[in-house]
Structure formats: structure tokens, C-alpha cells
C-alpha positions as CSV (number, residue, x, y, z in Angstrom):
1,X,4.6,0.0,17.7
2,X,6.8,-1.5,14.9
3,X,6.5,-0.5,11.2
4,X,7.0,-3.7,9.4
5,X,8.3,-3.3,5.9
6,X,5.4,-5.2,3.3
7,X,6.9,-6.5,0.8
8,X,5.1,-7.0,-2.7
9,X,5.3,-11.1,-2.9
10,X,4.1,-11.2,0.5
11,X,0.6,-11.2,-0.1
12,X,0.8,-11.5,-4.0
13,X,1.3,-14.8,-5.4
14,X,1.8,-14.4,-9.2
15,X,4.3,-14.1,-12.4
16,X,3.9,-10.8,-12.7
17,X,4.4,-7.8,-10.7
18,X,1.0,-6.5,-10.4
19,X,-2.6,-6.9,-8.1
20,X,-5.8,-5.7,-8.4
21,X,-8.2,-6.6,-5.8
22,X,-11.2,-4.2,-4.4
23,X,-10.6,-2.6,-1.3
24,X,-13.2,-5.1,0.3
25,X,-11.3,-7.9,-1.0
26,X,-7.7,-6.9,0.0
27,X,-9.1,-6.4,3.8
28,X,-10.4,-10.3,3.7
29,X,-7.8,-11.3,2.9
30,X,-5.4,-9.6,4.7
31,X,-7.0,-10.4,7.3
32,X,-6.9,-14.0,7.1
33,X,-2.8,-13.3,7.4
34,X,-3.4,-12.1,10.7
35,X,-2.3,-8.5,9.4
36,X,-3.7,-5.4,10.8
37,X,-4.1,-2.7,7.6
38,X,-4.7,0.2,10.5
39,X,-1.3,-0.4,11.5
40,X,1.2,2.2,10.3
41,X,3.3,-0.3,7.7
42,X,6.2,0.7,5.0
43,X,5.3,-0.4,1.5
44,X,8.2,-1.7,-0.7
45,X,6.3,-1.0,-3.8
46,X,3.6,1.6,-5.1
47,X,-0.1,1.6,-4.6
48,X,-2.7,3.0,-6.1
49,X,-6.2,3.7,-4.3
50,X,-9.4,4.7,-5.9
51,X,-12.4,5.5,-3.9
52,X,-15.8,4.8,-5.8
53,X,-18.3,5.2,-2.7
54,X,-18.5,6.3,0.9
55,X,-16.0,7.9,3.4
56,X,-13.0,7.4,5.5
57,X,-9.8,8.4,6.7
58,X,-6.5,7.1,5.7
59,X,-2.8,8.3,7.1
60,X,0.3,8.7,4.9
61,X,3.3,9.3,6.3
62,X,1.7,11.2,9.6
63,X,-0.5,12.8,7.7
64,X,-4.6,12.4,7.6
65,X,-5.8,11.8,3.8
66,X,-9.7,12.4,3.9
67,X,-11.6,9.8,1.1
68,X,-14.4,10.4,-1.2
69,X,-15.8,9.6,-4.1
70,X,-13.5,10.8,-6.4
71,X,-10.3,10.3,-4.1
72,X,-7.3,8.9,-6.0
73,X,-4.4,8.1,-3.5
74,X,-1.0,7.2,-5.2
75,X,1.1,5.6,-2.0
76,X,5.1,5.7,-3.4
77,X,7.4,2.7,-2.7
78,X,8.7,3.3,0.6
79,X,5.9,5.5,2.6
80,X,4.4,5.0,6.0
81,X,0.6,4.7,5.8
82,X,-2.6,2.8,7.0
83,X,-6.2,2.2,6.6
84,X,-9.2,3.1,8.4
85,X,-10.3,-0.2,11.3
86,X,-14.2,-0.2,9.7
87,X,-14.1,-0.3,6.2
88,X,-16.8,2.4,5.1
89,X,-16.0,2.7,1.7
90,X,-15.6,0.9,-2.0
91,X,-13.1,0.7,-4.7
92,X,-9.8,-0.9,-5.5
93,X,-6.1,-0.5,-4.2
94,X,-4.0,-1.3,-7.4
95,X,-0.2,-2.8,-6.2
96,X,2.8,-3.1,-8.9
97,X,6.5,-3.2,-8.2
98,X,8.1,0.2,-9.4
99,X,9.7,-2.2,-12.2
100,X,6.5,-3.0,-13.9
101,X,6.3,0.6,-14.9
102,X,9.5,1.7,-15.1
103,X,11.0,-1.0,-17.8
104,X,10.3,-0.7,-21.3
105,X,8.4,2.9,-21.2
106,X,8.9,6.2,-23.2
107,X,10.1,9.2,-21.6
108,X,7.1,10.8,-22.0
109,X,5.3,8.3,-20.3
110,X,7.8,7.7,-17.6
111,X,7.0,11.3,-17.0
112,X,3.2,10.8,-16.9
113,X,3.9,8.3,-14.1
114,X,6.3,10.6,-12.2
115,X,3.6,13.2,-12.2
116,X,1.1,11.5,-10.7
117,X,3.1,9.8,-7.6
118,X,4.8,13.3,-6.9
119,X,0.8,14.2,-6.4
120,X,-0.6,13.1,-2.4
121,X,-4.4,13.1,-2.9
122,X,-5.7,13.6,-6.1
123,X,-9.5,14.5,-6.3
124,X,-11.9,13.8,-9.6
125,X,-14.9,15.0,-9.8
126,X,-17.9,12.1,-8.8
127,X,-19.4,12.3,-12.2
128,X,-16.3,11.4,-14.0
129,X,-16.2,8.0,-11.6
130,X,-18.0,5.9,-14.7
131,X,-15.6,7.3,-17.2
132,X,-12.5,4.8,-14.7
133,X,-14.7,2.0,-14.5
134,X,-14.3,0.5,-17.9
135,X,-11.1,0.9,-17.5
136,X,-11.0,-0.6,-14.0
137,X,-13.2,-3.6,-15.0
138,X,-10.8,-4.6,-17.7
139,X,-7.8,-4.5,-15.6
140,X,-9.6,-7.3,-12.8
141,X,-10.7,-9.3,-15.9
142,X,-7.1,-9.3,-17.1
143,X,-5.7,-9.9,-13.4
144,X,-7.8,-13.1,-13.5
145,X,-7.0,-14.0,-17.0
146,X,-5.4,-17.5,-16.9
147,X,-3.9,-16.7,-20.1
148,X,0.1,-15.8,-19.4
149,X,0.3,-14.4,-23.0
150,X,1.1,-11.1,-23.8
151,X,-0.6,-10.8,-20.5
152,X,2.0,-8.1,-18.8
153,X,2.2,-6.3,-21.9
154,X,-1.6,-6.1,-22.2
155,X,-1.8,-4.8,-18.4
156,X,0.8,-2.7,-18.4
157,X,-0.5,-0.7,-21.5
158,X,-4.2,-0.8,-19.8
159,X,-2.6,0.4,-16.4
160,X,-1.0,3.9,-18.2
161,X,-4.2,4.3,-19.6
162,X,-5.7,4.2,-16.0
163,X,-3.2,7.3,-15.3
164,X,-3.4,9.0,-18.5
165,X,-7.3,9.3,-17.3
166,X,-6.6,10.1,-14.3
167,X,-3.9,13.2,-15.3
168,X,-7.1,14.1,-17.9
169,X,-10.0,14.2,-15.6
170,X,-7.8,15.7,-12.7
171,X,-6.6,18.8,-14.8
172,X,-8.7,21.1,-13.8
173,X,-7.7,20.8,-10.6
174,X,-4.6,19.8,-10.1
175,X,-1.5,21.3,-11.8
176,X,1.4,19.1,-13.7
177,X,4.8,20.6,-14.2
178,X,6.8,20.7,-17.3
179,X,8.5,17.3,-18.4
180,X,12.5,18.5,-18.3
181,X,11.7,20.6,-14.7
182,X,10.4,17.6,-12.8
183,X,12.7,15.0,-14.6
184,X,15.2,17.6,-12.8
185,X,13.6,17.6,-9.1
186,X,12.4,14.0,-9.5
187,X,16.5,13.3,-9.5
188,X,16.9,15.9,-7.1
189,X,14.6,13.6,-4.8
190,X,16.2,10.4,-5.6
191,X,19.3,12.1,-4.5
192,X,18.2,13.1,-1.1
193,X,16.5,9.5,-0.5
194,X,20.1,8.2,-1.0
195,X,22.1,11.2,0.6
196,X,20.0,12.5,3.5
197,X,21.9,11.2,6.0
198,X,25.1,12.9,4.6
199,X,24.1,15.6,2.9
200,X,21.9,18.5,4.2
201,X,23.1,21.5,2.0
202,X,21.0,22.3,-0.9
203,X,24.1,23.7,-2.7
204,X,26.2,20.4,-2.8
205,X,23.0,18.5,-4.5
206,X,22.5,21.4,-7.0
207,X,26.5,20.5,-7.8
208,X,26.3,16.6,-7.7
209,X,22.7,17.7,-10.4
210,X,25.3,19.7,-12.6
211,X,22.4,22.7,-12.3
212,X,22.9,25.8,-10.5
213,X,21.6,26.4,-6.9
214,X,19.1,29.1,-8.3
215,X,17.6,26.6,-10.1
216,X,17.3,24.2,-7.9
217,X,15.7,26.9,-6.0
218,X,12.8,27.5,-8.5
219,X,11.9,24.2,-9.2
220,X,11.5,23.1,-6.1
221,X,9.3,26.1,-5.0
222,X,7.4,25.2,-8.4
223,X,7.1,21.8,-7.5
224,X,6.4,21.8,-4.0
225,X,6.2,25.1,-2.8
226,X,9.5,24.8,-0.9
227,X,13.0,25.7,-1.2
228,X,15.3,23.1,-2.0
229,X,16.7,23.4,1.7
230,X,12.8,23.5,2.5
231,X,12.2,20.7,0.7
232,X,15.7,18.6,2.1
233,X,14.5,19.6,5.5
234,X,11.3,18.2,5.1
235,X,12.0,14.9,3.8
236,X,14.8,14.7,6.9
237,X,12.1,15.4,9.2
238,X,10.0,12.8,7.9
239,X,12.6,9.9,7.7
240,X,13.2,10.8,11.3
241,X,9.5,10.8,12.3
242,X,9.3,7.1,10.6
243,X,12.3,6.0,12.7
244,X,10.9,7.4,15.9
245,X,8.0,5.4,15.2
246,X,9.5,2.2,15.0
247,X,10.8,2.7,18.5
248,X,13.8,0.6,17.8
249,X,16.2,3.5,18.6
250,X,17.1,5.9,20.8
251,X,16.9,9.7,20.2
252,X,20.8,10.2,19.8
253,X,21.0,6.7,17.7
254,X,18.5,8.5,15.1
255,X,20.4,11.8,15.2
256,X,24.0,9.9,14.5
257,X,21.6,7.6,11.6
258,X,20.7,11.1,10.4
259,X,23.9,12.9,10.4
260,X,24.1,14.8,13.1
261,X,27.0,14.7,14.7
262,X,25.6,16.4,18.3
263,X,22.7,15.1,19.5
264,X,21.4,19.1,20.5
265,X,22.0,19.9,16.9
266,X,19.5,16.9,16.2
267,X,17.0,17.6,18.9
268,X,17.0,21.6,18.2
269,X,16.3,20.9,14.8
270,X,13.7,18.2,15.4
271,X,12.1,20.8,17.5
272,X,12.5,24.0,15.3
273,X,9.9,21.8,13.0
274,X,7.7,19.8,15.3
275,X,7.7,22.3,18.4
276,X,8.4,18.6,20.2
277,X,11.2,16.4,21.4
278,X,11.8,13.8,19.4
279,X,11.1,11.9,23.1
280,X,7.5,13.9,23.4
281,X,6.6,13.5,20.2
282,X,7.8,9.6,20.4
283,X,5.0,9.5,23.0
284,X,1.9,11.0,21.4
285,X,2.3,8.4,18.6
């Protein structure tokens, strides 16, 4: 099985970096690429998908999302995932490149954003489905719109009010963190995306942070219910589950790419948090 990396101008042909299309739609026409959506692929940009009607499953990053009515599904630039073969339900899968929301935006809104993609599976209730659609109806007239004028501005502004809504309708039951504590373990993240494969020791990213370890400790177990050694661990285990996946390296080559320097250390780890080999588990995939 390879993971291909998808690329946001590969199936988007426009001046700016954003695509609307129903979920029906984006299937089509996927299709006619001779693409496979139920294939696990890597996204190079983020996704949004909103689930209006009917079931399914869909897998991000080894793990099984249920959708429903109500299902909101942010997928972050960089994550494994994949869609169900029968397409059972209906909606839209929103794409943008992470600078269409990142440039020219407010703190406080840059922090709106990070609170929602540091969110798997968020859940609405069915009733407050109507409330997005106006909202959602504008954004695929303004994806069509011919008009080049203002036209990124005018999306952009009508795509934070999509997640300002969302954030709204999903407070009851979903919890957002303080604005200074996740800007602080949203850079603690970015960190271990960059370091991983160096650094494993929560106590050299609380010193490259300039914060102390204990808190380090406490927003992390805020955030994500982990400890920041917790938390490094699990994104290490993930970033070696997607390169066992791919199947393009050996089990040693993937503990030297993660920074182990003995390949027991690597599979003793990879097993302290699988119960697997990296080999077994290479298998049931």
C-alpha cells in the first residue's frame, strides 16, 4: 500500500487557495482521475467535512471517525485519512491551503482556527444543521463566482464565520482552551512536527519554549489529556505507524528515521504502545 502525498493544486484548478464541492461531487470527480478516496492518502493542506445526512465511516490517521448528521471533521495538513468505498452520506468537504487562513488574520482569530483543528470529531447537534446552511450556500455561490474581485477577501471572511458557528453551536459540547495556553502547546506541537526525530525529552522542548517543564506538563494534560512526554510519544508513534504504512522501509530504516539509535530500543518502544512489532503490525494493515 503506498500513501501518496495529495497535493492541493492537484485536483483544484483556481487563483485562489480554496474548494468547495459536496461530498458527492468531490467523489465524481475524483474518480474521473482514476483516484481511489478509500485509499489511506496524506493531505498537504486542511480539510474540512460536514456531514448533513446519512452514515459512514471515515479513518484519520488509524483511527475510525463514525459520521452523522451533525459530524464536523477538521483533517490538518499532513494527516493520513480516507473515505468510506459507498458513499452513504451528504455534505461538503471544504479544502484551503493553511496560507489562506493564516495570512492577514487577528490573533484572536488565528486562535479560533487553532481551536477547532486541535479538535478530531466535532459533533453539533442535527437541529442546528439549518443554522450552517446559509452560510454553506453562500460559500459554493462565491466558489462559482466568476467575479475575481475582492473574491478571497469575501471568502475568507465567510469561511471564519463557518468556524466561529461551528465553535458556537459546538460549545456545549466540546471544550475550548484559553487563547495564551494553546498558543503555547500549539508551538509546543509545531516543535515536535519539526524535532521528533531528534528530540524525545519533554524537558529540552519546555527549554527551546522558554516555559518551564511543569508547565508544559499542565497544558498538555489540559489540552490533550497527556503529559507532554505522553503527548511526544504519541505523535512519535503515529509518524512511525504512517511510515510503516507506506511500506517503503524497513523496520530498522524507520527506527534510525525516528532517532533511535538501536533498533531494540525502537522495536521495544513500538511495542510498549502497540503490543505489536512494527513487522506484525506492518501486516494487519
Amino acid at each position: 500500500m503506498k500513501i501518496e502525498n495529495i497535493t492541493f493544486s492537484r485536483f483544484v484548478k483556481q487563483k485562489i487557495p480554496f474548494d468547495f464541492v459536496t461530498i458527492q461531487e468531490l467523489h465524481e470527480t475524483i474518480s474521473e482521475s482514476k483516484f481511489d478516496l478509500s485509499k489511506p492518502h496524506r493531505i498537504e493542506f486542511h480539510a474540512l467535512i460536514i456531514i448533513l445526512e446519512g452514515e459512514s465511516k471515515h479513518f484519520v490517521d488509524f483511527k475510525e471517525e463514525i459520521l452523522s448528521p451533525g459530524t464536523i471533521l477538521p483533517i490538518a495538513k499532513g494527516q493520513i485519512h480516507s473515505f468510506n468505498k459507498e458513499v452513504t452520506v451528504k455534505g461538503y468537504v471544504i479544502g484551503f491551503e493553511e496560507s489562506f487562513i493564516t495570512q492577514n488574520i487577528n490573533e484572536k482569530n488565528l486562535f479560533h482556527f487553532l481551536q477547532i483543528y486541535n479538535t478530531s470529531n466535532i459533533q453539533i447537534a442535527k437541529k442546528s444543521i439549518d443554522i450552517l446552511k446559509p452560510i454553506l450556500q453562500l460559500l459554493g455561490n462565491l466558489h462559482k463566482d466568476i467575479d475575481d474581485n475582492l473574491k478571497l477577501e469575501i471568502i475568507h471572511s465567510t469561511c471564519m464565520t463557518l468556524l466561529f458557528q461551528i465553535k458556537r453551536l459546538a460549545c456545549n459540547k466540546h471544550v475550548f482552551f484559553d487563547s495564551e495556553r494553546l498558543k503555547n502547546f500549539y508551538l509546543f506541537k509545531e516543535l515536535i512536527i519539526k524535532h521528533y526525530s531528534e528530540i524525545h525529552n519533554a524537558k529540552d522542548y519546555a527549554k527551546r519554549l522558554n516555559v518551564s517543564y511543569n508547565y508544559l506538563n499542565e497544558i498538555s494534560k489540559e489540552i490533550t489529556n497527556k503529559t507532554a512526554k505522553d503527548f511526544i510519544d504519541s505523535w512519535l508513534l503515529l509518524e512511525i505507524k504512517r511510515n510503516i504504512s507506506e511500506k517503503k522501509y524497513t523496520s530498522q530504516e524507520i527506527g534510525f528515521k525516528m532517532g533511535f539509535k538501536e533498533p531494540s530500543n525502537f522495536i521495544r518502544f513500538f511495542k510498549k504502545h502497540t503490543q505489536l512489532t512494527p513487522i506484525q503490525f506492518q501486516k494487519k494493515l
